[in-house]
N, C-alpha and C positions, 0 to 999 in steps of 0.2 A: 517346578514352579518358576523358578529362576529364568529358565531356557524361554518358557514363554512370557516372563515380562519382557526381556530381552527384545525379545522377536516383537513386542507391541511397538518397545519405544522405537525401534529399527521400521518400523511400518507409520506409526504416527509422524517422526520426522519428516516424511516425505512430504507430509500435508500442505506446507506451506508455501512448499514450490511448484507440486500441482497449481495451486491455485494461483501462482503469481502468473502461469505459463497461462490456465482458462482466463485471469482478468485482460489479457491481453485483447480478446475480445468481448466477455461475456460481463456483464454486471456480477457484484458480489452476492446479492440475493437469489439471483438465479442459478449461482453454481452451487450457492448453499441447500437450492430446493431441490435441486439435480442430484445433489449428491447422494441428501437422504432417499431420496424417491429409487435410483437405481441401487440403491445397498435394499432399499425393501423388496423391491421385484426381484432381485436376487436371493434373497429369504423365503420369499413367499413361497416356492415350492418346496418346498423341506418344509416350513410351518404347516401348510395346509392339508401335507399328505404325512406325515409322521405326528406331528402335533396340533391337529384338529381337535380332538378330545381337550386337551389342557385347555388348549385357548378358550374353549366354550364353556370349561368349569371354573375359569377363573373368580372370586370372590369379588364385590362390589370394591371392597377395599385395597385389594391387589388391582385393580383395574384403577381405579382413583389413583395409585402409587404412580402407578406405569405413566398414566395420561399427565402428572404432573412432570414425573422424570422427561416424557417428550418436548413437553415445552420448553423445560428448563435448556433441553438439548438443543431445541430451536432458535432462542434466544441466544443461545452458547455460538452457535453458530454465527445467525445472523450479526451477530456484534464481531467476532473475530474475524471474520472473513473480511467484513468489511473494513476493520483495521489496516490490514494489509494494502488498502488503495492508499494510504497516509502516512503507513510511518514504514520500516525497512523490517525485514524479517526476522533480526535478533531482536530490536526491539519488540517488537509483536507478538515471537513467540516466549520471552520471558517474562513481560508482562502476565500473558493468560498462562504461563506454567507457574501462578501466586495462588493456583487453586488450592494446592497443598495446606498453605499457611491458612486461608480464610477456612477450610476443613476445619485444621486443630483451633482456629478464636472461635466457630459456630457450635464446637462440641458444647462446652459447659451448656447453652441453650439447647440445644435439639437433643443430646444425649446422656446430658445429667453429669457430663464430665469435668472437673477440674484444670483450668487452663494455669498451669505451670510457667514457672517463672523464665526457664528456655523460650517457651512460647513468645510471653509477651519481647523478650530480648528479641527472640528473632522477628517479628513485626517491626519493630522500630529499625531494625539493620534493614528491614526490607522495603520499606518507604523509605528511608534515606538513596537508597539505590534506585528506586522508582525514582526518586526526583530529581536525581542526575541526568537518568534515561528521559523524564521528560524536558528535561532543558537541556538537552544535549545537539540540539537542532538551532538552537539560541547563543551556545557555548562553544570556545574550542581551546583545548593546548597547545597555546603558545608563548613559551616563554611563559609558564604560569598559567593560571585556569582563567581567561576574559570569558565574558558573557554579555549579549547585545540584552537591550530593554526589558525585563523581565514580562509587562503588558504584551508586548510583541511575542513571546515566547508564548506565553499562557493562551496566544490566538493564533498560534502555529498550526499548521496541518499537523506536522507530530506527533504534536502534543492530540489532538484530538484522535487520529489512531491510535496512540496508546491510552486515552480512556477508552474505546471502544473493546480496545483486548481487554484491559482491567476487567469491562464489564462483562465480558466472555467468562475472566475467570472466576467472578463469585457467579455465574450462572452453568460452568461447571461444578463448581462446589455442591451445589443444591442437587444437580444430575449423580454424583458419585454419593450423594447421603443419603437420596432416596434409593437408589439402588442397591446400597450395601442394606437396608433396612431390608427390601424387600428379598434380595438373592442371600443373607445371611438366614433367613428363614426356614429355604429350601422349601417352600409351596411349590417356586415358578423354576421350569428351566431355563435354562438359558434362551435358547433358542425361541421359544413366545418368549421371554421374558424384552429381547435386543427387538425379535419381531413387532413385538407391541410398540417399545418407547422411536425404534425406528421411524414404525409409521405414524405415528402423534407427531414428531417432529416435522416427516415431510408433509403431511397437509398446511402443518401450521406455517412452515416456510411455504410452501404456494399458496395460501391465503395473503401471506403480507408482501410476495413477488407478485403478483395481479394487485392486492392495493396500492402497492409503490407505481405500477402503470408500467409493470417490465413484464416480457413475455418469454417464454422458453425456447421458443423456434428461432430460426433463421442463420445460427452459429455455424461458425464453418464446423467442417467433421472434425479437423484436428481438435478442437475445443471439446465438444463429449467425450471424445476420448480422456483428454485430460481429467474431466471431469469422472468418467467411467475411472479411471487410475485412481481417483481420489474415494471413491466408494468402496474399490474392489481390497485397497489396503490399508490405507489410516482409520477408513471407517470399520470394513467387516473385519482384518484382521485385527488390526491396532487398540478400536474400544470395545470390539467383541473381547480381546482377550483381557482386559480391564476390568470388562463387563462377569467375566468366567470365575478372573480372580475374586471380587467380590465378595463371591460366596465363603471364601474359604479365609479371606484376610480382612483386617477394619478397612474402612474407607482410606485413614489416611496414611496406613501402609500402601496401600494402592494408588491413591495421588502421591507419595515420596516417587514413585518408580517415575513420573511425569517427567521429575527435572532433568533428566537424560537428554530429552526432544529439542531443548533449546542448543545444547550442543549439537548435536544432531543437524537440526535446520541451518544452524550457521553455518557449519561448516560446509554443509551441500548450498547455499545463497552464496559462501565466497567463490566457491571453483563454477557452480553455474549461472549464478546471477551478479557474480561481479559485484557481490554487497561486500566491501571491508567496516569490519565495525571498528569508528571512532575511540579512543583511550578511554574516553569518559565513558560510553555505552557498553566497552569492556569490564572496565570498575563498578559501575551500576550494575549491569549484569553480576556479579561476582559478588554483590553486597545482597542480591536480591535472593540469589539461590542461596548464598549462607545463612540468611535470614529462614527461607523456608527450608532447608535441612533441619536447622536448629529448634523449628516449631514441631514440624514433625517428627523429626527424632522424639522429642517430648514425648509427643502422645503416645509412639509407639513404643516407649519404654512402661508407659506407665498400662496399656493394654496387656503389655508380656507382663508385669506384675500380677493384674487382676487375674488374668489366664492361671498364673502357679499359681494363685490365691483358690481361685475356683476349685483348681485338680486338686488339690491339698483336701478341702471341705470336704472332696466327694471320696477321695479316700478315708476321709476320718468318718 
């Protein structure tokens, strides 16, 4: 289990510099449509020749699950990618690795769980470090922490790619709850289960790449390819194996393993994209991840509780 979150977060990192490399020529909604679209043609023959039977017994409510999981996925996308044309890749990618922490505040409502006092601590650690990260565009260490017009900050480019990640990250949240609801069941396997919310996602992304008035053709080859890199490992490796664990772990044991990615990204944006992150976006970052370890650790002590709690019952 280890070896392969391991091997997810090590495949998800890559994502961000795929993409810096396809924005160089292609729109952000088009590589987002691309990306899902060739992880699904890439699926489709394994689903359709081993798991034909499943897909077509699927239950109304398992299909309702999935279709909402794709959109969520869609949305997920379409907001983070496009982040990336505004603010710098640490920024970006820590921002939307907050899925973790809006997981553990969404339990008490979606799964009847208790939000722990850890929790709420790490939410306020983790907004204070978002709001460094988002005025840090505004801000800089010299001689003390200055910072230009706070108006002028709040209308930064930035600042608006890092709400656009934000919004990635509560619309992955929604993606990893409905999916642990539905793969902790064991009705769906895996494979329909990625093949279904896959293709939900990419039609929905080419519905709103033809709304925005962007077309998929005409990219140089180096560009698909990029794009192909980005399907063949962040996506089928990385939240396929996300998608695998699931079944076997809560959600937000499975969002903790996320916060890896942003170290990850950084460090491959310093040696290949020449991103150094700023002191301040080092500290934010750093307040943002303590905050979501500390939510998540929460839930997932209080999971291991109810787990002996259970086994206990059933032995007695």
């Amino acid at each position: 289990m280890a070896a392969a979150l391991l091997t997810a977060i090590l495949a998800v990192s890559t994502a961000s510099i795929f993409i810096r490399f396809a924005q160089a020529e292609a729109p952000s909604l088009v590589i987002a449509a691309l990306r899902l679209t060739f992880a699904t043609l890439l699926l489709a023959p394994i689903a359709w020749t081993r798991y034909r039977l499943q897909l077509k017994s699927l239950k109304r409510s398992e299909l309702t699950l999935g279709v909402a999981a794709g959109l969520f996925l869609a949305a997920h996308f379409a907001t983070w990618i496009s982040s990336l044309e505004y603010t710098t890749v640490a920024s970006s990618v820590v921002f939307v690795s907050t899925g973790p922490l809006w997981v553990a505040l969404l339990s008490p409502l979606l799964l009847n769980e208790r939000l722990r006092r850890a929790a709420i601590i790490g939410l306020v650690i983790a907004l204070l470090g978002g709001t460094m990260i988002g005025l840090s565009e505004a801000c800089a260490w010299d001689n003390g922490l200055q910072c230009s017009d706070a108006v002028q900050a709040l209308q930064g480019r930035a600042m608006w790619g890092n709400f656009l990640a934000l919004i990635g990250a509560w619309t992955v949240s929604g993606y990893l709850i409905i999916g642990r609801k539905l793969r902790a069941a064991r009705s769906v396997s895996l494979i329909p289960y990625i093949f279904l919310v896959y293709g939900i996602a990419a039609i929905a992304l080419i519905v709103i790449m033809f709304a925005a008035g962007q077309s998929p053709l005409g990219y140089p080859l180096q560009t698909y390819g990029w794009i192909f890199l980005l399907a063949a490992f962040p996506q089928l490796i990385g939240h396929s194996t996300y998608n695998w664990a699931l079944r076997y772990l809560p959600a937000s044991l499975v969002a903790v393993t996320t916060l890896g990615e942003p170290i990850g990204s950084a460090i491959l944006a310093f040696f290949l994209l020449k991103e150094t992150p700023t002191v301040i976006v080092v500290s934010g970052g750093i307040l943002i991840l303590t905050g979501i370890y500390l939510a998540s650790r929460s839930e997932s002590r209080e999971e291991r509780t109810e787990n002996r709690e259970q086994r206990a019952e059933n032995r007695e």
